[in-house]
Structure formats: C-alpha cells, structure tokens
C-alpha positions in Angstrom: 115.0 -179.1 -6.2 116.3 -182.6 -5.3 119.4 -181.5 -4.1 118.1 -179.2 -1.2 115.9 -181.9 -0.3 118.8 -183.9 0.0 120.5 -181.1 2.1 117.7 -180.6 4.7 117.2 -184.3 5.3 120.9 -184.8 5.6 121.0 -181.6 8.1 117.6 -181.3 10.1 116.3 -184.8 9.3 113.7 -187.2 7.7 111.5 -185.4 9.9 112.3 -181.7 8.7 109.0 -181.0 8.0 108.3 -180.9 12.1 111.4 -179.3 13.2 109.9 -177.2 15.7 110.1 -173.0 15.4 112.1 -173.0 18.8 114.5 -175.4 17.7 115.3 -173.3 14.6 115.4 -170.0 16.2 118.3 -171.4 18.0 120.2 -171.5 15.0 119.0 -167.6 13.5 121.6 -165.9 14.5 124.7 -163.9 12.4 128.1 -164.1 13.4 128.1 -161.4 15.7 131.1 -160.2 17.5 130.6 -159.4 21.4 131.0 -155.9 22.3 133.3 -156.5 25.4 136.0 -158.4 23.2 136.7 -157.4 19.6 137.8 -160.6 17.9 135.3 -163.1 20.1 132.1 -164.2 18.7 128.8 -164.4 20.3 126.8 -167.2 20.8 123.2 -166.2 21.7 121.3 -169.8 22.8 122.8 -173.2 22.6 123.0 -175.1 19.8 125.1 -173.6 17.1 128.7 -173.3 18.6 129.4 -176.3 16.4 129.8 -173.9 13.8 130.5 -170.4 15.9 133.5 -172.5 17.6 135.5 -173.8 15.0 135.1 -170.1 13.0 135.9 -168.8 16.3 139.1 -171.2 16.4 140.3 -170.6 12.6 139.5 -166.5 13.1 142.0 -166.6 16.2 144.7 -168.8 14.1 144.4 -165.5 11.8 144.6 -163.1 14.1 147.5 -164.6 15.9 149.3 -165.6 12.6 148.3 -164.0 9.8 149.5 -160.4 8.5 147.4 -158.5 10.6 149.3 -156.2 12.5 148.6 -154.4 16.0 147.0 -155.2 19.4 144.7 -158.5 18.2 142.6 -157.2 21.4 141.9 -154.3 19.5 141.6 -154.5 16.1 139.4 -152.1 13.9 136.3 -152.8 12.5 137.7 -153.3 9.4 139.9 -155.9 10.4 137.6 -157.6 12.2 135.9 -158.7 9.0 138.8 -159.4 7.2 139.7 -161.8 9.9 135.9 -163.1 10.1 136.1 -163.8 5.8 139.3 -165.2 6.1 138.5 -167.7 8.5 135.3 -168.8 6.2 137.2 -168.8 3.7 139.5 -171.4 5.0 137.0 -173.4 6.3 135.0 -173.3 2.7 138.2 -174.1 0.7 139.3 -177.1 2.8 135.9 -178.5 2.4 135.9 -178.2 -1.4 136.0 -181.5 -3.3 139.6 -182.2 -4.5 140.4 -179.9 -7.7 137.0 -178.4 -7.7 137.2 -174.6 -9.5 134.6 -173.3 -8.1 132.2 -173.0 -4.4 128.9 -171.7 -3.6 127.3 -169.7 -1.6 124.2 -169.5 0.5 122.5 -165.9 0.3 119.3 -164.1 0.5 116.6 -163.9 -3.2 117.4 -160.8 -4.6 121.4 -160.8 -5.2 122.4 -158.8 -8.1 124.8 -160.5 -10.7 127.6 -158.3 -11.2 130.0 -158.0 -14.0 127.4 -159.7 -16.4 128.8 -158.7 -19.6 132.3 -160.9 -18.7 129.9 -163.9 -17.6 131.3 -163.4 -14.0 129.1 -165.4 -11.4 130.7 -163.1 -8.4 127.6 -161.3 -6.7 126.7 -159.3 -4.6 123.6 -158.9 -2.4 120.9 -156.1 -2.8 121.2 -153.6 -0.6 118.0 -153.8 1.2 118.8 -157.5 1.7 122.1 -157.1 2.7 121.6 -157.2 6.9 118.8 -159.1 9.1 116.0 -159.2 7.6 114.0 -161.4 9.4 113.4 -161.0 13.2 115.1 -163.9 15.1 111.3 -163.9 16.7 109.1 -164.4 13.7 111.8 -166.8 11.4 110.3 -170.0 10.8 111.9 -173.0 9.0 109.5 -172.4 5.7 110.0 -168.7 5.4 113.8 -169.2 6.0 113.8 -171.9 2.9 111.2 -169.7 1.1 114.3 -166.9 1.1 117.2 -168.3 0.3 119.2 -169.3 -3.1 123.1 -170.4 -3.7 125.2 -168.9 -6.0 128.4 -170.2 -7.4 131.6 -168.2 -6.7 135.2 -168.4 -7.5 138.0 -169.7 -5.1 141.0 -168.5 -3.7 141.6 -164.7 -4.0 138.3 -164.4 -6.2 136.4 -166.1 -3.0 138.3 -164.3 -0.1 137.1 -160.6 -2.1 133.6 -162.1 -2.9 133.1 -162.8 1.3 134.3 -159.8 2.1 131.7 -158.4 -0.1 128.9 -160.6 1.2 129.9 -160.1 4.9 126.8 -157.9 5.7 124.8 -161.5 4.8 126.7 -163.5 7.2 126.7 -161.2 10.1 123.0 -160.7 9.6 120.3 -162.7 11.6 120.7 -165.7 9.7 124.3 -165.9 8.9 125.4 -168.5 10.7 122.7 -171.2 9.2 123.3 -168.9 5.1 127.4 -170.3 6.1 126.6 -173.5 7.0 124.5 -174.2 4.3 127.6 -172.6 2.1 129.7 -175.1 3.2 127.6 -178.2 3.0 127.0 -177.5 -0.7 130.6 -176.6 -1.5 131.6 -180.2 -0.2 128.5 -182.1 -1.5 125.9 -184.0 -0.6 127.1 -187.4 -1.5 130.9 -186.5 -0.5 129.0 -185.4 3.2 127.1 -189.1 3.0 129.8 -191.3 1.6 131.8 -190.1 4.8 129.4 -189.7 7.2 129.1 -193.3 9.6 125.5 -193.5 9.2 124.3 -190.7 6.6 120.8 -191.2 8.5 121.9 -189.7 11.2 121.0 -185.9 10.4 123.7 -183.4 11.3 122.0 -181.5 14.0 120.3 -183.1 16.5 116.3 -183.2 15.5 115.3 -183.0 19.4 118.2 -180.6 21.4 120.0 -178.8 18.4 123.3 -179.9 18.7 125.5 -180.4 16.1 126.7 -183.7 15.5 130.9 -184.8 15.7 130.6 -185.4 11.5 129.9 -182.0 11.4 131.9 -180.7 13.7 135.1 -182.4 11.6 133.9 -181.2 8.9 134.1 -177.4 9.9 137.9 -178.2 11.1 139.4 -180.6 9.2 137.0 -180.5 6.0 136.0 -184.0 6.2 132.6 -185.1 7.9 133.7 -188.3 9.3 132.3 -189.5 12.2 135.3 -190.0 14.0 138.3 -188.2 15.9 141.1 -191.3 16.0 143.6 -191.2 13.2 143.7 -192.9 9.7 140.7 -195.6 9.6 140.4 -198.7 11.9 138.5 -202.7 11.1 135.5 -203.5 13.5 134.2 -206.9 12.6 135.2 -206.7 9.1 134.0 -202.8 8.5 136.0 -199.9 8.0 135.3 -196.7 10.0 137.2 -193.5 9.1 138.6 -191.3 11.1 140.7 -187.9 10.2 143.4 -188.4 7.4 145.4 -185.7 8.4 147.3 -183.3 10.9 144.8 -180.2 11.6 144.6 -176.8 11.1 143.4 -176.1 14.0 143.1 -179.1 17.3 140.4 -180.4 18.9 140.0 -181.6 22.6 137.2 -183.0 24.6 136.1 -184.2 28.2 134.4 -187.7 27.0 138.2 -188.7 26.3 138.9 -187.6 30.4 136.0 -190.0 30.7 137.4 -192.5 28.5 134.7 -192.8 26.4 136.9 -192.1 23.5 140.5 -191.2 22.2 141.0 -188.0 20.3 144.2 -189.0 17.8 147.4 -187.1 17.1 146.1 -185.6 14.2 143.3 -183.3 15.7 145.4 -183.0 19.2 148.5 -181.8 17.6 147.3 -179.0 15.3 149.3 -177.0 12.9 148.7 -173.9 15.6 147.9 -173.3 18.8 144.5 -173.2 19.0 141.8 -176.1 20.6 138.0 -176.5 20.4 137.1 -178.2 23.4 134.5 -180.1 23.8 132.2 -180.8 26.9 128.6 -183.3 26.9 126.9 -180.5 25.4 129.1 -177.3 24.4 132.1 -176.3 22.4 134.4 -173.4 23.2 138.1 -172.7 22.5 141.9 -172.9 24.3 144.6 -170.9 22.5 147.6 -169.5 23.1 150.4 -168.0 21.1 153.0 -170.5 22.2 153.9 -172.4 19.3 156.0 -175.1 21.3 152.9 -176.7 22.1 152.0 -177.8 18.5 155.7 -180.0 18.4 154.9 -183.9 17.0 154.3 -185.8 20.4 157.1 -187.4 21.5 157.9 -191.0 22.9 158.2 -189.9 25.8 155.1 -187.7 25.8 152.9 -191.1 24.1 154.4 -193.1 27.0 153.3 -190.5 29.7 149.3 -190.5 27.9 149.4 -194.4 27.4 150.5 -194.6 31.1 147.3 -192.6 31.8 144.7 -194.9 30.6 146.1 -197.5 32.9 145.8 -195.4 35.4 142.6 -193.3 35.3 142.5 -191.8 39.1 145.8 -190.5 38.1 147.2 -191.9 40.8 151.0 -191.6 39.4 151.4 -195.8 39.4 150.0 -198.6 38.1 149.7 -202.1 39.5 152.4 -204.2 39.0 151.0 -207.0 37.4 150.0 -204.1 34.2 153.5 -203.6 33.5 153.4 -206.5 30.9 150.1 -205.0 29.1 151.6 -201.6 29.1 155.1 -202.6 27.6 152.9 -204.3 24.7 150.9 -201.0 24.1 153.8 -199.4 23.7 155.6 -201.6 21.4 158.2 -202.6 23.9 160.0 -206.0 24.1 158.0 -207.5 26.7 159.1 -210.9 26.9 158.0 -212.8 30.5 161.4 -212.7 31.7 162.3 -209.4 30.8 158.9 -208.2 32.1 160.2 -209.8 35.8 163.4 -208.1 35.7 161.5 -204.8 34.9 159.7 -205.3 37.9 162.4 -205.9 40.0 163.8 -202.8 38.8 161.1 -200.2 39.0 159.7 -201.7 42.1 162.8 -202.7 44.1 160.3 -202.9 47.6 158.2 -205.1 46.3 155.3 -203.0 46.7 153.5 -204.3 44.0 153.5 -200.8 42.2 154.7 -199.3 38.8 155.5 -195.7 39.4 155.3 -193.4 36.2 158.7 -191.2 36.7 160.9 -194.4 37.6 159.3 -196.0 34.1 159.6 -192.7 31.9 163.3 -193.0 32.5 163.7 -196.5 32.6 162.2 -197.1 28.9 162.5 -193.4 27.3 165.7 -191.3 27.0 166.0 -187.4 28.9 164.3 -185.6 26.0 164.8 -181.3 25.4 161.8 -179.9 26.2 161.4 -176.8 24.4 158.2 -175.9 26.5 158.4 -172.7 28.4 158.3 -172.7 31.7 154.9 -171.1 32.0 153.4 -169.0 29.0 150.0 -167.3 28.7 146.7 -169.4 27.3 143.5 -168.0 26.5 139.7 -169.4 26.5 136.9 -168.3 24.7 132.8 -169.2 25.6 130.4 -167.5 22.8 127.6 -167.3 25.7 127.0 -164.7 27.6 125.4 -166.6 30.5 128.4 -169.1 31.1 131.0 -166.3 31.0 132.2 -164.1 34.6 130.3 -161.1 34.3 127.9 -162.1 31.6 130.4 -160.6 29.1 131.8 -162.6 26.4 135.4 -162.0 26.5 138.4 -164.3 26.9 139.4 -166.0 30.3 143.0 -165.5 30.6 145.4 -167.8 32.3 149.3 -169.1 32.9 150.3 -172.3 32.3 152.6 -174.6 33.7 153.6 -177.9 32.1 155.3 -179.6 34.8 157.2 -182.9 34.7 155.8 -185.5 36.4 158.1 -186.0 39.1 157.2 -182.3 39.9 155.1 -181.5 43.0 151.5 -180.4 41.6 150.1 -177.1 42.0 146.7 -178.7 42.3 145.7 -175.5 41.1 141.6 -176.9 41.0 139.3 -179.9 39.6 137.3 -178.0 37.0 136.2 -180.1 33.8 138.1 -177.8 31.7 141.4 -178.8 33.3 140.3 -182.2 33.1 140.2 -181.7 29.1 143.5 -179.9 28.6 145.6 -182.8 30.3 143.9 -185.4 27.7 147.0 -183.6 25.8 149.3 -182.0 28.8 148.7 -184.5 31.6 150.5 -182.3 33.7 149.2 -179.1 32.9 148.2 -177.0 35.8 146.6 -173.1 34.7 146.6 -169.9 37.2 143.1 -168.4 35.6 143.1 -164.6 36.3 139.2 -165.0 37.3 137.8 -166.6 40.8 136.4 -169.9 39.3 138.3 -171.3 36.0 136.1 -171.1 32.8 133.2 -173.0 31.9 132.8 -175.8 29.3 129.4 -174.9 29.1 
C-alpha cells in the first residue's frame, strides 16, 4: 500500500530497507510501567523516550488533574490503565486533522470486528494476539510490518473505551512503535510533510534512533513542526513554523542553556505543570503540582530571561555599553540620551556595569508574585541505568524561586538545573538523593 510506504520513508527513511535489527529492537518495547513506581513508565534502551516521555508527561497531567482519586503514588492496576489510555488518547485527538470523525489505530493481523451487524468499525484484538508476541530478541523490521494492520476507530468517548479495550496491544512488546504508528496515521502523511521543515528528514534518526524535534512536537502539541519558538518567523524570504499555540503540557531543554536555541512561551508556559526536558540525547520529565508556575510570564519575568542572554555566565550584570541593545530588545524607549541618563542611574560609580536587580526596578514595576516560597517538584527518567538505585522511580525535590537580589543557595551545577532556569533563572532545588537527577 502506498500510503505505508509513505509512512516508513517518512519515519525510518529512504533507506528503510537497511535499518539495521539492532536499531529497531530499540524501539520493540510496550509501555510498560516500572515496578518500583506505579504511574512511571519504563524505558528499556535509548531511543524511544521521544514517545515514552511526552505519554509519560500527559499521563502525569491526568493523574495530577484528572478525576482520579487517591494516593497518585499508588494507584491500582486498574487505574493505571485508565490513566495510560487517557493520555493516548489525548495525544491521538490533538493530532487529528481539524474536524476529522474518525482515527485509526495500529494493531496486530487477526483483530476481530465487533458489533458487525450495526456496521461498527470498534475492534478488538484476538485473544491470542492480544500481549507480546514477538520476542524483543527475534523482531525484525519485516516480520514487524509483515504483522501489523490499522483499523479505523471512533473519537472521543467511543476512542477513550476502544483504548482501553486495546490496552493489552500497547503494553505488549511492540506497543510503543503499534502507538506511534497510530498517531502518525491519525494526523496524515501529507499533514506530517506539509509541516515538517524538510519532510526528507525521516523522523527517527536512520543511524542512533533518536527521535527527531518534529516528532517530538507532534506528540505534545499535535503539530510536527520543526520548531520550538512561537507563531512562524521570515529567513531570507522563507517562512519557518513554529508552535501556534499555548501547550498542554511544556517543554524545556539544555541546547537553549547553551544558546543554541530559544524554546517560546508557548511550550514553556504549559497549560499544567508538567516539563519534558530535553538534554543532547535524552528526554525525561519535571512536574510538580504547583499550578502558580504555569501563570503567563510576566514583564518582569521576560526582562529577567532577556537580561540572561546578555549575560550568559550569569554573572548578575552586563556591560554598560549593552544597556542600549537590551532596552531595544525589550521594546523600551531607548533614545541616545535617555540611554546616558539610564547609565548614570543604574551605574552611579561609573563602573562600567549594568546590574540586573537595580534594572528590574528601574524599568519594571514591584509585581505579586504568587509563587510559593518553596513547593515540592518531581522528575522522572524511563531508564533504569540513569536512575539512583537502578530503579525507575521519581527523584523528588524542593524548590526555591528566589528573587534575584536573593543570596543563592548554589545548591549544585548539574545540567538539569541548568535546564530548569531556561524558565526560573533563579531556581535553586534541594533533591532528596546524593547527586540531582540525570538528563540522560
């Protein structure tokens, strides 16, 4: 059929045909919850947390804020799977083309139609079918294929019952790649390539497995632009795209702490609470219950991230002679003489040095903040190896947004730190482990 052709080339590449047995066993594995922490997900080799995080992230956004009632650190079985369908089912239906009545799903040969008499296209999958049923160490890329059909299900309520039904498929040994290619035909193969940057560019890396940023967006925000910045900007006369929309759930990630790029407002200031973060070559999550931290960023708060890029050792000042560039990033009035008496006034020594609490208050009026004080925060790493212990569970912490004329905890220098203050500069988290948690 042309239109899995389509969907392998667009997902594994031109060069499908020699993706390597090692590479795909990567990806053969269910969405399996650990057995140390009820509601985390297991990631068992590196490759597919760019589905297995954003799940994780939109399962935690339901166990937090949904109906569910209880410890969420101890939820039954039951609920457990209910939270897992609910999250895919999210992540399905914002994907779905605008309108669109129905979605499909990815399965195993040999699903029984059910209520055939009513023309319902709602199935379930045979019962012998229903779990692994291929080995994770003899699944190759052509039997996989050689296995698998869509089906076409209802939406909404009809599509939340159906997963729940199917959940045996997706926990099984091939679950996460039978979701993945859910979701990629439930959005479209031209939708996927008319948003993509380059639709050449095959959504999981043909040579270490990783999954590419289009298709990370499009597991959080439905869209599989290439992009994290907001709205769409012009580079020599071409448009690029990035997201078009306030979140769900956030994403975060070190390259911006390098400043090798700027994640926008729309992805940093979720709806809820809950972060993928992003490292070179990982993705795990960083939630919390506190939903002060999902407010729209103020001024004050764009002024104290702007001042950062001019100052990337954060230092806590800026030459003087950046004051001019800065007040014009910020859409200031920043004419020349103006600009002089602002440095006479923030730098009445003459030092030659902007300092950032003296030009918060100068240009920004005392905001509320409704911030706690401290408040507990949460991360999550589906592999076993990078977690304390070897035991998937989450890394619990405190944090402390301070002010920046604050004395700093200096509470360590971990990469992970380094990608929470790309949104709280001045976050500083007491971890309850020895070391704070790994990014990869």
């Amino acid at each position: 059929m042309a239109e899995w052709r389509d969907l392998l080339d667009m997902l594994w590449g031109s060069s499908r045909n020699r993706v390597t047995d090692s590479l795909f066993r990567r990806w053969t594995q269910g969405f399996a919850f650990s057995k140390d922490e009820p509601t985390a997900l297991e990631q068992f080799e590196g490759g597919p947390c760019a589905v297995i995080a954003p799940v994780q992230a939109f399962l935690l956004k339901w166990a937090f804020f949904g109906d569910h009632q209880g410890n969420w650190q101890q939820f039954s079985e039951e609920t457990r799977r209910e939270l897992l369908s609910q999250a895919l089912c999210e992540i399905l239906e914002q994907a779905a083309p605008q309108h669109s009545g129905a979605l499909t799903l990815v399965g195993w040969r040999g699903w029984k139609e059910q209520n055939e008499q009513d023309g319902s296209t709602t199935s379930q999958p045979d019962s012998s079918q229903s779990g692994v049923i291929l080995p994770r160490d003899v699944v190759t890329f052509e039997r996989f294929h050689n296995l698998i059909q869509s089906k076409t299900v209802g939406n909404g309520s009809d599509l939340q019952a159906t997963l729940m039904e199917h959940i045996p498929i997706f926990t099984g040994s091939c679950g996460v790649l039978l979701f993945l290619y859910s979701l990629l035909l439930t959005k479209g193969i031209e939708n996927i390539k008319n948003e993509t940057e380059d639709p050449n560019v095959p959504l999981i890396d043909p040579e270490y497995g990783h999954g590419s940023q289009s298709l990370i967006n499009l597991l959080l925000t439905g869209l599989a632009v290439s992009n994290i910045w907001d709205g769409e900007k012009e580079c020599s006369g071409i448009k690029l795209y990035g997201i078009r929309q306030q979140a769900t759930v956030g994403f975060l990630t070190l390259m911006e702490a390098f400043r090798y790029c700027q994640v926008g407002s729309f992805l940093k200031s979720p709806k809820y609470p809950v972060w993928v973060l992003g490292s070179e070559t990982h993705l795990t999550v960083f939630f919390t219950k506190e939903l002060s931290l999902v407010l729209p960023e103020s001024p004050a708060d764009n002024a104290r991230r702007i001042f950062k890029t001019f100052d990337p050792e954060d230092n806590g000042f800026i030459p003087e002679s950046q004051l001019e560039e800065i007040m014009k990033t910020l859409d200031l009035f920043a004419d020349p003489e103006y600009v002089n008496l602002m440095k006479s006034r923030l730098d009445p020594e003459n030092l030659g040095l902007i300092l950032l609490g003296p030009f918060i208050t100068e240009f920004f009026a005392e905001e509320e903040n409704n911030i706690p004080e401290s408040f507990s925060v949460f991360h999550y790493n589906g592999l076993r190896y990078s977690c304390p212990n070897e035991k998937v569970r989450y890394t619990e912490g405190t944090a402390i947004v301070r002010g920046f004329q604050e004395p700093s905890l200096a509470t360590d220098d971990a990469p992970c730190k380094s990608c929470l203050q790309t949104k709280w500069p001045a976050i500083e988290v007491l971890w309850t482990t020895e070391r704070p948690p790994s990014l990869n």
